[in-house]
N, C-alpha and C positions, 0 to 999 in steps of 0.2 A: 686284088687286096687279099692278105692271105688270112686265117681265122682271127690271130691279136690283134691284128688291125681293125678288122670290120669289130669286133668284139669292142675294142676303143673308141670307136665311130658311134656302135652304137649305145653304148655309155655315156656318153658325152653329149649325144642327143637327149637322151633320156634327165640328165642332168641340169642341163639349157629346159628342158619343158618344164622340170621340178620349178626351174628362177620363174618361169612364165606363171608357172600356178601360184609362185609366193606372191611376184608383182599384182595378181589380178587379189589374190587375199587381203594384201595390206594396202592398195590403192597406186601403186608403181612406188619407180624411184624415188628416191629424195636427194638434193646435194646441202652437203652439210653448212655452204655459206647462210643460209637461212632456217636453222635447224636450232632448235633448244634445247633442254634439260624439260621442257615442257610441248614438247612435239608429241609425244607419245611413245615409247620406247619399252620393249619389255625389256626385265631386269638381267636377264643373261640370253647370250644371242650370239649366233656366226654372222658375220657381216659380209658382205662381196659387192666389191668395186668395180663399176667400167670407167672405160674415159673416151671422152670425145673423140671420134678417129677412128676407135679400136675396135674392130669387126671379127666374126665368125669368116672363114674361108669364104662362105656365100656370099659374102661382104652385106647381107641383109639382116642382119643378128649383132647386137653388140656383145664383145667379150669381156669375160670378169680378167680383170688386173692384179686385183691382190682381194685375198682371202682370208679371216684373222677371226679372234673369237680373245675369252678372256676368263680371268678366275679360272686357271685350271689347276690350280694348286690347295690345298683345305684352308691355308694361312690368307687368301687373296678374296678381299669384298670387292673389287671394280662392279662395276654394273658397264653395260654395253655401252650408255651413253658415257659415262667416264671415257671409256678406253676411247669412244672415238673422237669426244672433246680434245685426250693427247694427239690424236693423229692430226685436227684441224687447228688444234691453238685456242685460245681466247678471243671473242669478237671484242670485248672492251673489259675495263681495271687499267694495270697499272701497262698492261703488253698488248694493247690492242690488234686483235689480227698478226700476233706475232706467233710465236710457238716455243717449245722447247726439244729442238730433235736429239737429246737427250734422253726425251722418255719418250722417246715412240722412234724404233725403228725406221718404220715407213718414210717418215720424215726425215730419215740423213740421208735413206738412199736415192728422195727425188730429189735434197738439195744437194747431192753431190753428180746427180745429172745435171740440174742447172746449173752447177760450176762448169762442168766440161761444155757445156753449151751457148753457156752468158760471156760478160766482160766483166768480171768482180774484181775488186780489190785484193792482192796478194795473201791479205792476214787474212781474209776469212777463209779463202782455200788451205791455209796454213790450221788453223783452228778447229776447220770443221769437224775433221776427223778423231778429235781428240775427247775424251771421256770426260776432262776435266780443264776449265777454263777458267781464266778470271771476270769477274764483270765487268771489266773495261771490254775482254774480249768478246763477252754475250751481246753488248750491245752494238760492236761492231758486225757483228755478226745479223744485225735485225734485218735489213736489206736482203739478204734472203732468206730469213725468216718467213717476212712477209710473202715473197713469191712462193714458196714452197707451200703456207697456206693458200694462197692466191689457188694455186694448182690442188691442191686438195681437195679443199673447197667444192671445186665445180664438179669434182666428177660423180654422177648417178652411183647409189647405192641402193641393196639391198639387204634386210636383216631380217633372218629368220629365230624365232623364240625359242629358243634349245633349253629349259633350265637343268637338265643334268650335267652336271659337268664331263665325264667321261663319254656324253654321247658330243658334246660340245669337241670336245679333242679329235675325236674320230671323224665329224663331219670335216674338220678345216683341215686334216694333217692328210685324209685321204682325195679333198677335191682339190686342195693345190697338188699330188700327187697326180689326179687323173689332166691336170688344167697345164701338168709342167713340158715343155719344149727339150728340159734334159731327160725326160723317160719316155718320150715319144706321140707327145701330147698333139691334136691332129690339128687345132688351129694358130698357125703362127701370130708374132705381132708383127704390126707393118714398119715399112722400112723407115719409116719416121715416126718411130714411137717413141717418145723420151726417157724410158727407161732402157733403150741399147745404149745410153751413154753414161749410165750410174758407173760407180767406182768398184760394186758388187759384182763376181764375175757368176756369182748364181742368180742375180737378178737377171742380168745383160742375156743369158742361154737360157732362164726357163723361162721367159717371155712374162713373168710376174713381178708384182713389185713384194715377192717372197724370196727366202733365202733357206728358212727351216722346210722340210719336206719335201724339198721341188727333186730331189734322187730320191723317194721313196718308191715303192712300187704300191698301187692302190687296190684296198678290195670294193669290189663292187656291190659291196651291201650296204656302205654309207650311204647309197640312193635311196632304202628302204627305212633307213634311220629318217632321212630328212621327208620320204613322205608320208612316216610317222607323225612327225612334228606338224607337217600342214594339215594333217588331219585333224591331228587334239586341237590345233586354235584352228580350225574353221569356223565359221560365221554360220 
């Protein structure tokens, strides 16, 4: 292994132990199917997703899938729970368990895995991809809606309390960086992971359900940023 390599290795190690020390601070995972506006959520935060399946090379380690953060702009209030309400959809109102992958990336690119994997209907693979729809077509469209929450849903998350925004930018833009399979990132995903079948060709190569950052090159000081953060909120 020649020095960038073991240097990535050991980065990446270091990275997975920072997730270990946030899970044992804030009590582990959560999956958003049973999650509220009143779970307890600080107000700005990086989040990081695994998914069932999805392993460290050791195959003993679950791997983060996608990585996201939010308000990074001076004009933007979301709070972390906003943003990740868009990624899971609504439990109940008018859209029960449905969603809108209109406002949340994440969400077109697993429902446009589930098209390449399911049996759908013509118009919604016709539809999906489009910025702008009618309501007859959103609600055609619900059937996998719903699956795409379904899959959401379940998988383990993790959210670290960042309230700076500019350190909030630097944590997500450099660990999908160090986490991506197109800049040499050291744990692949497996060969039945559902996002090699997204319609994204920077999801499908950097082994994330990301598309912003995954050719970036990472500094490795975003690890002292983030064990900044579990310092000031430790218990």
């Amino acid at each position: 292994m020649n020095h960038v390599a073991a240097q990535r290795q050991q980065d990446t190690d270091r990275f997975y132990s920072l997730l270990d020390a946030l899970a044992e601070q804030i009590g582990g995972t959560r999956r958003l199917f049973n999650c509220s506006a009143a779970s307890g959520w600080p107000q700005r935060g990086v989040y990081f997703f695994f998914e069932d399946g999805e392993t460290r090379t050791d195959g003993n380690r679950p791997r983060v899938v996608r990585i996201g953060t939010h308000a990074l702009t001076t004009t933007s209030h979301t709070t972390l729970w906003t943003r990740l309400a868009q990624h899971r959809g609504p439990i109940d109102g008018t859209n029960p368990r449905g969603g809108n992958q209109r406002g949340s990336i994440f969400r077109r690119h697993v429902g446009t895995a589930l098209l390449a994997t399911g049996h759908w209907p013509s118009e919604i693979a016709q539809s999906w991809p489009k910025n702008h729809v009618t309501s007859q077509q959103r609600q055609a469209e619900r059937p996998l809606e719903l699956a795409v929450t379904a899959q959401i849903a379940a998988m383990p998350l993790l959210w670290l309390d960042v309230p700076d925004r500019d350190q909030r930018g630097t944590i997500e833009a450099n660990a999908i960086a160090l986490l991506s399979q197109r800049t040499g990132a050291v744990d692949p995903p497996s060969p039945g992971w559902l996002g090699l079948h997204t319609a994204n060709p920077k999801v499908r190569s950097s082994g994330l359900w990301n598309s912003n950052h995954v050719d970036d090159r990472y500094d490795p000081s975003f690890l002292d940023d983030i064990a900044l953060c579990l310092k000031s909120h430790s218990r």
